[in-house]
MITORLUM-185654 format. One record per residue: residue in three letters; x, y, z of N, C-alpha, C, CB in turn. Coordinates in steps of 0.1 Angstrom, whole numbers, plus 5000, padded with zeros to 4 digits. Last residue first. Glycine has a CB too. Example, Ala and Ser with C-alpha at 12.3 -4.5 7.8 and 13.67 -1.06 7.14 Angstrom:
Ser512849785071513749895071512950005079514149945057
Ala513249435078512349555078513249675078511349555090
# end
This chain:
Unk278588806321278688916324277289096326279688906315
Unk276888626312277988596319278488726326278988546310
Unk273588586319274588646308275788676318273988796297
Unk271888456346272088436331273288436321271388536326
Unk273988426368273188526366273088466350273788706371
Unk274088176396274488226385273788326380274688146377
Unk272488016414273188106420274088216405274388006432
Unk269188186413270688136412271288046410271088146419
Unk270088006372270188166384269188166397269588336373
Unk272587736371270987746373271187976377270187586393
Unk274887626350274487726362272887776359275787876362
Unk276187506329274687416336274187466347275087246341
Unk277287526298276687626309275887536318275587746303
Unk279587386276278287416280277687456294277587326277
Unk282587436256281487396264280187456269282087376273
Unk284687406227283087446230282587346243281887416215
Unk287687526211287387436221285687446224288387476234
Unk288887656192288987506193288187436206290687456192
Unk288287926172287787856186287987746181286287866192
Unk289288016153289788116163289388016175289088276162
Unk286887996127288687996130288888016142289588116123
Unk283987776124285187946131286187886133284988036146
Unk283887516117283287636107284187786114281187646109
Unk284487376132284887356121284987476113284387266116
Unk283287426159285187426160285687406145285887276171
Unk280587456150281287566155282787536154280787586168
Unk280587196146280287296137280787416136279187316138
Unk280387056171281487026158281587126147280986886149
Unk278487186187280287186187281287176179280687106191
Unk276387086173276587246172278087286177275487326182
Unk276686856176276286876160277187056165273886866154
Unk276286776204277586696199277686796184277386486196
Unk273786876211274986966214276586926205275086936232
Unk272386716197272186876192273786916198270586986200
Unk273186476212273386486195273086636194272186376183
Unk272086506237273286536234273686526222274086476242
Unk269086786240269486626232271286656232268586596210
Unk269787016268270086956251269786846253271686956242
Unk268687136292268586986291268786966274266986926297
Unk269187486303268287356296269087286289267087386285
Unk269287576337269687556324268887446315271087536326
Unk266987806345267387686349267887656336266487596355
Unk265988116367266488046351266887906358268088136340
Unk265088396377265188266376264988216369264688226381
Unk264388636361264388646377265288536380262688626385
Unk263188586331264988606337264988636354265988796328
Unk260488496332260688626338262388706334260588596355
Unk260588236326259488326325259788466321258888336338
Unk262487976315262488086324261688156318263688156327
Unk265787816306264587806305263987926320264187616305
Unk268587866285268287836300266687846299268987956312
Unk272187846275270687816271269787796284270687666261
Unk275587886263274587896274273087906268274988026285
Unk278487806258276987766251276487826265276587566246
Unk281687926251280887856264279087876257281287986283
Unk284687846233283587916238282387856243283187986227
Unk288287916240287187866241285687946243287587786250
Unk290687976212289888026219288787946227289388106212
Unk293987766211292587916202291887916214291087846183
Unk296187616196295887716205295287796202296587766210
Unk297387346187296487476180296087486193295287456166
Unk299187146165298687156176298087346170299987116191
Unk298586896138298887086137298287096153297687206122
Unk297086686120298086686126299086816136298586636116
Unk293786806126294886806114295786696123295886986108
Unk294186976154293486976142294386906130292987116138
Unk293786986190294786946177293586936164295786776180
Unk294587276216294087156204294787106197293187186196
Unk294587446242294987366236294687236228295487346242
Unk292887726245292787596253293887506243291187536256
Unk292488026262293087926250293287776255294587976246
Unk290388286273290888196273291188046264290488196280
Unk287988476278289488526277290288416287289688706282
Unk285688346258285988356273287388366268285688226286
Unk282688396238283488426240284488446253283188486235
Unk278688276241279888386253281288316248279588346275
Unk276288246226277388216230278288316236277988156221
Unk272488166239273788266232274688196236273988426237
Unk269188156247270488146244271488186234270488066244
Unk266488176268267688246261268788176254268288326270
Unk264087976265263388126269264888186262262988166292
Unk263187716248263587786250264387926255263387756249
Unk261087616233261387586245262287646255261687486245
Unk261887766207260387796217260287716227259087776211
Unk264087606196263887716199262687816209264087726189
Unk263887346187263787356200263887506208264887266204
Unk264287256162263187326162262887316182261887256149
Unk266487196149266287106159264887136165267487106169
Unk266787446138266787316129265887226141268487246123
Unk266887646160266187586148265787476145266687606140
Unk269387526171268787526174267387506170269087576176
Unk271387576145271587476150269987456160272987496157
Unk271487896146270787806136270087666138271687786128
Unk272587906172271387986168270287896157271988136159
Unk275287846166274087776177272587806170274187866194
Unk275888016143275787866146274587786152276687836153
Unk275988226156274988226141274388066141276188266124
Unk277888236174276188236179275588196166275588406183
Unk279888166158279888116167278288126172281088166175
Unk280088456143279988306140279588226145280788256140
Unk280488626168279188636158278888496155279388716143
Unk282888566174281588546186280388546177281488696199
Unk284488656156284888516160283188496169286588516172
Unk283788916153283788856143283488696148284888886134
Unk285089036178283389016177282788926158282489236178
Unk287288956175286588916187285188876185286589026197
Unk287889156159287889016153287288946158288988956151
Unk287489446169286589366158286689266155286589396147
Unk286789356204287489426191286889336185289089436189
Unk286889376238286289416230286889436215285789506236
Unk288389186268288489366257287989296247290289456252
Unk286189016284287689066282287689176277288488996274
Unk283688806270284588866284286088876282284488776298
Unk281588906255282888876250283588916261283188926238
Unk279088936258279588816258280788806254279088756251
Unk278989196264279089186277279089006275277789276285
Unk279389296233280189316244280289296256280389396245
Unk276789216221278189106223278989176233279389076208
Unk274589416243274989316229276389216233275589436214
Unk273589616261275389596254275689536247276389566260
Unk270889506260271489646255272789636249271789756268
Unk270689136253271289226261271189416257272689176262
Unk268189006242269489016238269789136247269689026221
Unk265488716245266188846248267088866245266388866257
Unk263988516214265188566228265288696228266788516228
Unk261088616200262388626200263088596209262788726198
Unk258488636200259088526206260588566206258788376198
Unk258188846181257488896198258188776208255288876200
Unk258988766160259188866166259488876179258488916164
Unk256988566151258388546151259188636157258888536138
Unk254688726158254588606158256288596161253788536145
Unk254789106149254688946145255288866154255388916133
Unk252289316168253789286162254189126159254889346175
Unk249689316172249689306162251589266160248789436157
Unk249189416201249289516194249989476182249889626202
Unk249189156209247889226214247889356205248089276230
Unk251789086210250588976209249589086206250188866223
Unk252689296229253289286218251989206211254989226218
Unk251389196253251489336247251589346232252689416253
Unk252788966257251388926255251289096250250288866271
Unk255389066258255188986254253488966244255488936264
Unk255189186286255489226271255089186259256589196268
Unk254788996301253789096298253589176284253989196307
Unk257188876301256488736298255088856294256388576315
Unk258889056315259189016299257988916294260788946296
Unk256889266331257889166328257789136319257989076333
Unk256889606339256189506331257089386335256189536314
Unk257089876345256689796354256189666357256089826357
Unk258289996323259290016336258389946348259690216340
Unk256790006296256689886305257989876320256889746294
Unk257090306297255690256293255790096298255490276274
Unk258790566302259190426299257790286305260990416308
Unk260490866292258690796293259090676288257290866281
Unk261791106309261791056303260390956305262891026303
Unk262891466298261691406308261791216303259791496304
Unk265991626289264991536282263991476295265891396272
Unk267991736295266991806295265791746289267291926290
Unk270891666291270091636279268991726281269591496277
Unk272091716319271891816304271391766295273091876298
Unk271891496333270891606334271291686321270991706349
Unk272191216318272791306321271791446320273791286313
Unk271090866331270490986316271191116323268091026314
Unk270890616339272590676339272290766328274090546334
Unk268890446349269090596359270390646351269490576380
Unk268890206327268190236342269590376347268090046355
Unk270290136306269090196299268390236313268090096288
Unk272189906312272590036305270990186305272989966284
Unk272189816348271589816333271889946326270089796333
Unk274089666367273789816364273089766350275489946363
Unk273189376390274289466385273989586372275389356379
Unk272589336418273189286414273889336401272689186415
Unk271689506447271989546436273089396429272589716439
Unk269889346471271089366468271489396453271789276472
Unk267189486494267589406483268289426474266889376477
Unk265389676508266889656506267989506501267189686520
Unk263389876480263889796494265189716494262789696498
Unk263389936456262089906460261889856479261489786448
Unk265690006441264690116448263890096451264190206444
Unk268589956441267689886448266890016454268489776458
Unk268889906407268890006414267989896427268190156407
Unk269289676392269889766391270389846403269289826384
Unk267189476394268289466391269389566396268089466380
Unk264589656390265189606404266589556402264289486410
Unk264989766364264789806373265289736387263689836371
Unk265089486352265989636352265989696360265789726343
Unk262289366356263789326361264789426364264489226351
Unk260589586342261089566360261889546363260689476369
Unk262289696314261489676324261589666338261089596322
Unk262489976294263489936304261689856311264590096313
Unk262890076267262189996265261989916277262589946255
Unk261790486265263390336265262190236271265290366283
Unk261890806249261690666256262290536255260790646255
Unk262591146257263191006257262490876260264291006266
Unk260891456255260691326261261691206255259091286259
Unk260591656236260891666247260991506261259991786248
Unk261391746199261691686214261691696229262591686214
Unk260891916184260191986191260391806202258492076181
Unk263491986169263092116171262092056187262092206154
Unk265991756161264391756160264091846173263491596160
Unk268691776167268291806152266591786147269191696144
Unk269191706189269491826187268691906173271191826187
Unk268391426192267891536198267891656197268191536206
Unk270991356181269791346171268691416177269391206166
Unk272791336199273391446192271491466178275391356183
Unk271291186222271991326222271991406211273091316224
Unk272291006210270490956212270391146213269890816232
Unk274790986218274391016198272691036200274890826184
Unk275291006242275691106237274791106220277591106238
Unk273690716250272890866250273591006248272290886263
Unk275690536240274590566235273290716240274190426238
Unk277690626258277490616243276390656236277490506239
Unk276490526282277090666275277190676266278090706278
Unk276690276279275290356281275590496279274390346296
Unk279090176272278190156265276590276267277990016267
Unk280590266297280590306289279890316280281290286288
Unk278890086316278790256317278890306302280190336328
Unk279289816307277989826302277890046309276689646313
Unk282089836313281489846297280089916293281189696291
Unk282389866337282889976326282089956321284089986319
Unk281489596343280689706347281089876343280589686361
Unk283789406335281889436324281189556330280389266327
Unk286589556323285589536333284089526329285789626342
Unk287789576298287789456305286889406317288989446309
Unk289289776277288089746283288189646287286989746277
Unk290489796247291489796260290189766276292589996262
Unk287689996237289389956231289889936248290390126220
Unk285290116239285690006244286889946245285289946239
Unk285890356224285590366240285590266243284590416245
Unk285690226199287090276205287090326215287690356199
Unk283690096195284689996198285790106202285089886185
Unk281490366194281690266203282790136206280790236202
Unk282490456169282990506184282390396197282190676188
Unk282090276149283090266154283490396168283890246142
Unk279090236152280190116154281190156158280690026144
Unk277390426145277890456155278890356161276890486163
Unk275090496126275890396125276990456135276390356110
Unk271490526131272590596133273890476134272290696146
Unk268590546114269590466118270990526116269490356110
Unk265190596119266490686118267590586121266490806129
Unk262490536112262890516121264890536111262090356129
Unk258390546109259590626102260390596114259390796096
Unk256390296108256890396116258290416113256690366129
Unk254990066099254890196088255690296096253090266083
Unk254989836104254589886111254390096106255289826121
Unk256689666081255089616092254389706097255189536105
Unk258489786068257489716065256289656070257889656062
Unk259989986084259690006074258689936067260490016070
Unk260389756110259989896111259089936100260989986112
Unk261789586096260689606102259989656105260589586107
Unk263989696085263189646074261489646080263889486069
Unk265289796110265289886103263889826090266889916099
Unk265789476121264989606128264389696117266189716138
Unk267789396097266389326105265389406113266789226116
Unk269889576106268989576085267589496091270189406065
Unk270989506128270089656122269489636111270889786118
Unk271489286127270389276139270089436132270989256161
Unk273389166110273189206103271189286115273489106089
Unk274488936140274988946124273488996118275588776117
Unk274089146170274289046164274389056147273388986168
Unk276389466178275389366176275289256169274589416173
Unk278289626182278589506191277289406181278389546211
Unk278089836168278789756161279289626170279789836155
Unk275290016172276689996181277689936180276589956191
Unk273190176154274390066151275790096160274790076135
Unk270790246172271990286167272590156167272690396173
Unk267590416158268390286161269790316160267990166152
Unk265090586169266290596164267290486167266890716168
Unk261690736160262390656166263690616162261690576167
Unk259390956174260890986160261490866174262191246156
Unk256091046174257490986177258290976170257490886181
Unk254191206163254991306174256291196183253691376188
Unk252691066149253891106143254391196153253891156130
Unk250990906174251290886165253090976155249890916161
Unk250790846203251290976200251391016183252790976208
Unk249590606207249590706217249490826210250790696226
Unk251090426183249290436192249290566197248790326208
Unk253390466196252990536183251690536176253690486173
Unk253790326218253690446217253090506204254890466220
Unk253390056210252390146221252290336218253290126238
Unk255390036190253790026189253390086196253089926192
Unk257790056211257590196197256090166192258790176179
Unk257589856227257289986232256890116223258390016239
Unk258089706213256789676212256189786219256489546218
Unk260589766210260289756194258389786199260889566184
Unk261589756233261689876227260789836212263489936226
Unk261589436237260789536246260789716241261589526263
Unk262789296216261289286219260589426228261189146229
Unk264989506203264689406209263689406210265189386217
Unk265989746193265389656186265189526187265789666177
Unk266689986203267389866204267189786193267089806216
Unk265590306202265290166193266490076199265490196175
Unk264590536223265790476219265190326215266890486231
Unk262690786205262590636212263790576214261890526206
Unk261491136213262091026209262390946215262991026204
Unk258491266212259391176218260191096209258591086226
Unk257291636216257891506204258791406216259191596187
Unk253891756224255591696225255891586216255991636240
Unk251391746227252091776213253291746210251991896210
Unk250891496252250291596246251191616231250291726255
Unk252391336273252991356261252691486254252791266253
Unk249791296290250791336293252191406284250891236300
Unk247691166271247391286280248991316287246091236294
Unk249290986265248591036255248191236264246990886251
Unk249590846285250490826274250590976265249990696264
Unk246490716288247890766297249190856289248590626303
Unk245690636269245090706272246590786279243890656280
Unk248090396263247490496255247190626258246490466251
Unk247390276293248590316285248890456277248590226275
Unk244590156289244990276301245990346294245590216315
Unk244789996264244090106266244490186276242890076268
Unk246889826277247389906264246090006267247389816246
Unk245889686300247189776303247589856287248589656310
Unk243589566288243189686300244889746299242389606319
Unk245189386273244589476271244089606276244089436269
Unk246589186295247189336284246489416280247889326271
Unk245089286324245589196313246189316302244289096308
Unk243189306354244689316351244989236341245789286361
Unk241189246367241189356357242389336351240989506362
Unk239389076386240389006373240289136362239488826365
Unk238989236417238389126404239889146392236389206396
Unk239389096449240089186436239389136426241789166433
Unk239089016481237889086465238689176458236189206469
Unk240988936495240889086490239489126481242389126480
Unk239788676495239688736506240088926506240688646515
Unk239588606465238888576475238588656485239388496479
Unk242088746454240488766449239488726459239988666435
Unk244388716474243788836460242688856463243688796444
Unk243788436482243888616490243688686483245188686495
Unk243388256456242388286472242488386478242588216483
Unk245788316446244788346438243488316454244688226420
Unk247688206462247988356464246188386457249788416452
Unk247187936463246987946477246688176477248787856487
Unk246987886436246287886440246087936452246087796438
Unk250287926432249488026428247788006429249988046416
Unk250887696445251187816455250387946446253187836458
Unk250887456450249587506448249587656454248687416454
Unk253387336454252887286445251487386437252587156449
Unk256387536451255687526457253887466451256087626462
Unk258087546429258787466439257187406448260087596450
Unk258087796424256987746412257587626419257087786391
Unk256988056448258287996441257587846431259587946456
Unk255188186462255088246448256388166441255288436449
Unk254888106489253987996478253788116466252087926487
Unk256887936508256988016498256488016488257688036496
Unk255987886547256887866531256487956521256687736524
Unk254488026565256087986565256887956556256387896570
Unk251988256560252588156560253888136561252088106553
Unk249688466576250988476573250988296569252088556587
Unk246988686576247188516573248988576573246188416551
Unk243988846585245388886588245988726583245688956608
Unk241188846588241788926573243288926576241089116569
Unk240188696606240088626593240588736580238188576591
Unk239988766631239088836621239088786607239388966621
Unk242088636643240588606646239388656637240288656659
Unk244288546616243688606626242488576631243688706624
Unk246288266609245288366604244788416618244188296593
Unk249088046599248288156605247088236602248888246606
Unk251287816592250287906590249687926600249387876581
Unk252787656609253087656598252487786585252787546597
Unk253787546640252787676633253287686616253087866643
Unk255387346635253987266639252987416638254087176660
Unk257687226609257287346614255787336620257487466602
Unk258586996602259387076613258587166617260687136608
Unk256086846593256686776605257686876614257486636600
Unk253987156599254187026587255086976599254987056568
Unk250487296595251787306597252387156589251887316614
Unk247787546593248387476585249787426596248687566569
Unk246287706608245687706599246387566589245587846594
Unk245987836642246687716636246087686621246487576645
Unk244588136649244288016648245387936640242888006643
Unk244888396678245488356662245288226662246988386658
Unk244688456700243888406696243788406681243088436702
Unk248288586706247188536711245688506700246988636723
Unk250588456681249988556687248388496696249888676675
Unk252288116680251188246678250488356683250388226678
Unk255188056687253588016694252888156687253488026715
Unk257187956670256887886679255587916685257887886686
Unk258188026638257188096651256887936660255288196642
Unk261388026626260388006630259288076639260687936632
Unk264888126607263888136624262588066620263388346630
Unk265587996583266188026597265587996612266388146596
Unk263787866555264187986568265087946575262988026579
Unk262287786532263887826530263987956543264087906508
Unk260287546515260787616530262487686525260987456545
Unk257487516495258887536493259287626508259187626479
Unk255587196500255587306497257287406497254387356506
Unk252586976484254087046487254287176489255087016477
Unk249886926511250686926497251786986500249987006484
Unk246986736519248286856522248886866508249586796535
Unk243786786518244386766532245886806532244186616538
Unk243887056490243886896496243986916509245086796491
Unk241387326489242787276487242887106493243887396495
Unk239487476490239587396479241187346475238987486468
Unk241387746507240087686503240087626496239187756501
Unk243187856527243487696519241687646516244687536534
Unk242488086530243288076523243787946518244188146528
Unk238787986538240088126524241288066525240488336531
Unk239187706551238387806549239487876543237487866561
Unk240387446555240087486544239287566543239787416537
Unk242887376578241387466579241587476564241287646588
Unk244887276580244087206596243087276594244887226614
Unk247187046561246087166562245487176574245087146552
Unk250687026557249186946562248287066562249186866580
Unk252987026532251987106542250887046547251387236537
Unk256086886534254886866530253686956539254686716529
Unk258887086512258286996525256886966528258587056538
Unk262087136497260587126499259787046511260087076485
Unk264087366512263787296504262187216503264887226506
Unk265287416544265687496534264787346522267887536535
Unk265187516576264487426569264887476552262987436575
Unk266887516608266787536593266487446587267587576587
Unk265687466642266187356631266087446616264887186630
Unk265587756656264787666655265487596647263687686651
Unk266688016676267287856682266587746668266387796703
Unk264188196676265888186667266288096670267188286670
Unk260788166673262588096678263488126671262887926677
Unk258388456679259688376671260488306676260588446665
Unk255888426695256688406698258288346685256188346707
Unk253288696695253888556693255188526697253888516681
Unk252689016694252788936707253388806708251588916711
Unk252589136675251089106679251789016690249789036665
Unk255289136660254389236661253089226675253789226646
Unk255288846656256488966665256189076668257689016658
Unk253888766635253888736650254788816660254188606651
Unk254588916619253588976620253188926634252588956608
Unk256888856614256789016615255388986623256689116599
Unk256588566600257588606617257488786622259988566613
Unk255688636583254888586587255588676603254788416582
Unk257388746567256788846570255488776582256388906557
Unk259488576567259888676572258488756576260988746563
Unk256588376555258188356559258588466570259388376544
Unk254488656544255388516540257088466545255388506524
Unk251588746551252688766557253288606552252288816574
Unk248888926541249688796537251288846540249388736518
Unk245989126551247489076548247788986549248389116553
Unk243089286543243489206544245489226541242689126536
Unk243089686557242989566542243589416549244389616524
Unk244089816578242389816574242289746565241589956570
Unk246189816592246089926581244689926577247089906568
Unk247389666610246389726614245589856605246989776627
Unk249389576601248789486600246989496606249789406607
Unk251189756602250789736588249789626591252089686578
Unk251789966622251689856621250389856617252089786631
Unk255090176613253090176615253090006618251890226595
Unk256990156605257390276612255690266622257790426599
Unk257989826597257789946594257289996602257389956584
Unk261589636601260489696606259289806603260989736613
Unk264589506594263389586592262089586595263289586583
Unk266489556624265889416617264889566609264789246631
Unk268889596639268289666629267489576619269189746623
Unk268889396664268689526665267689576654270089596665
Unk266289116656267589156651267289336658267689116631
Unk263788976658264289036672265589116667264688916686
Unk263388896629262488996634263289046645261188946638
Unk266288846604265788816624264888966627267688806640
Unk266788916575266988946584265688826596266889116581
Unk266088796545267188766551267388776571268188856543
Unk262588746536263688846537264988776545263088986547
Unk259488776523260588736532261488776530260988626533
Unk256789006520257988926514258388886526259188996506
Unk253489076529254489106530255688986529254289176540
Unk250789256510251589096513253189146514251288956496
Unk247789366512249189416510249989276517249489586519
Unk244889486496245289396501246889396506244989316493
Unk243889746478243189626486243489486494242489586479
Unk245390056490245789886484244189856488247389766496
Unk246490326482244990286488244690126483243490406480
Unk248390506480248190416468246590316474249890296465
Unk247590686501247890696490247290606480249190696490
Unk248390516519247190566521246490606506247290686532
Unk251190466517250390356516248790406516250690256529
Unk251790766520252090676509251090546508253590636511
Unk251390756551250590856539251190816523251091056543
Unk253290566559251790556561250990636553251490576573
Unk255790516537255390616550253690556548255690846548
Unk258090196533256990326528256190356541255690276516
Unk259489996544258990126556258790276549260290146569
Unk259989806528259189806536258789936547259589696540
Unk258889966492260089916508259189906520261690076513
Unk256889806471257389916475257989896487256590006476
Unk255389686440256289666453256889776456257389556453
Unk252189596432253289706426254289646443252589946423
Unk249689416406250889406417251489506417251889316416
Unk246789366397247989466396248589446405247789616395
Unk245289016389245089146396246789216394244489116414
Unk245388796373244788896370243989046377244188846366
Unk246888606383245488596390245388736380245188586411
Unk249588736375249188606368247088556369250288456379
Unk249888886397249488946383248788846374250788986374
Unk250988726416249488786419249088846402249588966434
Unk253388646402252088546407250788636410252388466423
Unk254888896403254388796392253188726391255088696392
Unk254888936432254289046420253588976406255789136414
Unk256488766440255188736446254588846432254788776466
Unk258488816423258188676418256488646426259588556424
Unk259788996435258889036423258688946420259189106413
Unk261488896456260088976462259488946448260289186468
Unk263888796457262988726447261688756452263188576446
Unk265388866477265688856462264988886457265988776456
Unk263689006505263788886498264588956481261988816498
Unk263289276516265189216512265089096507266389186525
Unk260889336526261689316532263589266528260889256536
Unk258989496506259889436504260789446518260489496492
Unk255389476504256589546510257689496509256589576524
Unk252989526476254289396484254689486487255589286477
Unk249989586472251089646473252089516481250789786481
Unk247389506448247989436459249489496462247889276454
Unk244589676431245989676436246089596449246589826439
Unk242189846416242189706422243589666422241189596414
Unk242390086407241690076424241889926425239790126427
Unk244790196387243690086388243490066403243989946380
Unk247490256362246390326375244990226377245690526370
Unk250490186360249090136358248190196368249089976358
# end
């Protein structure tokens, strides 16, 4: 997104850096995150109006504590220093961090001691979310007291100049009561950002963008036919019109009949000509015997870009691949924004083999799923659609923990079709943000009939959530859940047994694998 009105995050190693990203976006300004010891001609570069620095795991006094190379606090824009970054900024300028201090982990109440900018129009106190270690015990010199609470007596900060603020708790976590008020005051307030950032302004730029870069070139799309590639083939085909050739492949992991549904869509809403490659069965026989989910999801991505490959070959004037890949993915994946811990590989992030020779063009690689979303909204794609659950790249195969085969995925289909339905009915589906059933390489012992019976158990998972960053499981009526059990152990062969998921992320990751 190109736009002079930007708030850059440094990433100190917090997890959950892109959650401040979130929040500032939400105010309708551009967020982007970058490591904390981007070079000073980089930061000059992207020419912030404001820059907020994450928390993080590490001790400012730590040998190799992160540190950046400049002091950021002297860069010429307002800064928001949170937690870790607060403790930077007093570490920096002279204050005093305690390593010795009481850990504070959970919510706690903020007293206010200044309702000028950053607690402007705010109460005398409110909640808020703590989760440190260290503390600041004394403030840099003529730094003012702006906020504290019963553990923490510097709680907030601000400079004498009124453009430098750090606070102690964590006011992009939804824990925290008035925390997207406290961020929407720095933004706009004290950065003067104005309110450019929405889908629309991000489809026109897009376009334009898109459009000038692509030129006559042909792109092909890798189709999933999930929300984020489907809404990506709109944008694009705005952009570029018939210089896109989009291609769905039947990986034969997918859900019950998920290509005739894509493929009809395509053909009937959106008029965009789209190629269906049936590719089931090399993909179960590179799967055959498979067990590690981080094979799978290689193997799978290989797959898929040998055939994304082989249809490349057969349109003359190809030069570009596009994929439907967002942030999460991105950070997920690769830890390219700072040193924050790779949790685990996405099929559709960095695994493109230099001999394709393909450039590639991935139009929300900065988006979140909740942006998407409004994108999709915006560029006409249906209602029923655009709400959809997420569904993985790798499909069933990363719900079917173990080795991969056709009956497996017969037994798992069922089994989701169910829930799925079940849901519906109960019309609880749009409360909803994911759910699915996960297949576990494991028998449990039943009885049906008079007839003992050894079969399969399968695990319900359902979670509520913006982003997937953070999830919380969701709260069935226990009659939905008692209906969709019974259903399931009657209706599929192969499973006698159905439980339910109550792992929040963290500490759990959504999809089981």
């Amino acid at each position: 997104m190109q736009t002079n009105e930007k708030i850059i995050i440094l990433d100190f190693g917090a997890q959950y850096t892109q959650l401040i990203a979130r929040k500032v976006r939400e105010n309708g300004v551009y967020a982007e995150i970058y490591p904390f010891n981007i070079s000073y001609e980089k930061m000059k570069e992207l020419n912030p109006k404001g820059i907020i620095l994450s928390g993080g795991p590490s001790s400012v006094y730590e040998k190799d504590a992160p540190i950046p190379s400049y002091d950021v606090v002297d860069f010429g824009v307002p800064v928001l220093g949170i937690c870790y970054g607060l403790q930077l900024i007093a570490y920096t300028k002279g204050g005093v961090v305690d390593g010795a201090a009481r850990r504070e982990f959970g919510r706690a109440e903020l007293l206010i001691d200044s309702h000028e900018d950053l607690f402007m129009d705010l109460p005398s106190s409110t909640t808020v979310w703590m989760s440190h270690g260290d503390a600041l015990k004394e403030p840099p010199a003529g730094y003012k007291i702006i906020g504290h609470s019963d553990n923490s007596p510097v709680c907030a900060v601000r400079s004498p100049d009124k453009k430098i603020f750090g606070v102690q708790f964590h006011p992009e976590v939804h824990h925290t009561q008035l925390g997207n008020k406290i961020l929407n005051n720095f933004v706009r307030s004290i950065c003067g950002c104005r309110e450019v950032w929405n889908a629309e302004s991000f489809i026109e730029s897009s376009i334009k963008n898109i459009s000038e870069k692509i030129g006559d070139d042909g792109v092909l799309l890798a189709l999933s036919g999930g929300v984020d590639s489907t809404v990506a083939a709109v944008l694009l085909h705005k952009a570029i019109g018939e210089n896109l050739h989009c291609v769905h492949i039947d990986s034969g992991v997918m859900r019950t009949d998920e290509s005739k549904i894509v493929v009809e869509l395509f053909n009937q809403s959106f008029k965009i000509p789209i190629e269906l490659v049936d590719g089931s069965e090399l993909f179960l026989e590179r799967l055959k015997d498979v067990e590690d989910p981080e094979k799978k999801r290689k193997i799978i991505g290989k797959t898929f870009i040998d055939l994304f490959e082989e249809s490349a070959k057969k349109m003359n004037d190809i030069k570009w691949l596009g994929q439907g890949t967002l942030y999460p993915d991105v950070i997920e994946s690769l830890s390219v924004k700072g040193p924050s811990a790779t949790i685990k590989s996405h099929h559709n992030v960095g695994g493109l083999p230099e001999k394709m020779n393909l450039k590639i063009i991935e139009p929300f690689r900065d988006l979140f799923k909740d942006e998407v979303r409004e994108v999709g909204h915006q560029l006409g794609v249906p209602e029923w659609f655009v709400e959809r659950h997420p569904f993985p790249g790798p499909g069933l195969a990363i719900r079917i923990l173990g080795a991969v085969s056709k009956d497996r995925l017969e037994v798992l289909r069922k089994a989701d079709d169910i829930y799925l339905e079940e849901i519906h009915n109960a019309k609880l589906y749009d409360e909803i943000w994911q759910a699915f059933a996960v297949l576990l390489p494991v028998s449990s012992v039943g009885v049906m009939g008079d007839s003992r019976t050894y079969e399969n158990v399968c695990a319900l998972r359902a979670v509520t959530s913006t982003d997937g960053m953070t999830a919380d499981w969701y709260e069935f009526p226990p009659e939905v859940l008692a209906k969709i059990s019974n259903r399931i152990i009657n209706e599929v062969r192969g499973i006698n047994r159905v439980v339910y998921d109550i792992t929040s992320k963290p500490p759990g990751t959504i999809e089981w694998e």
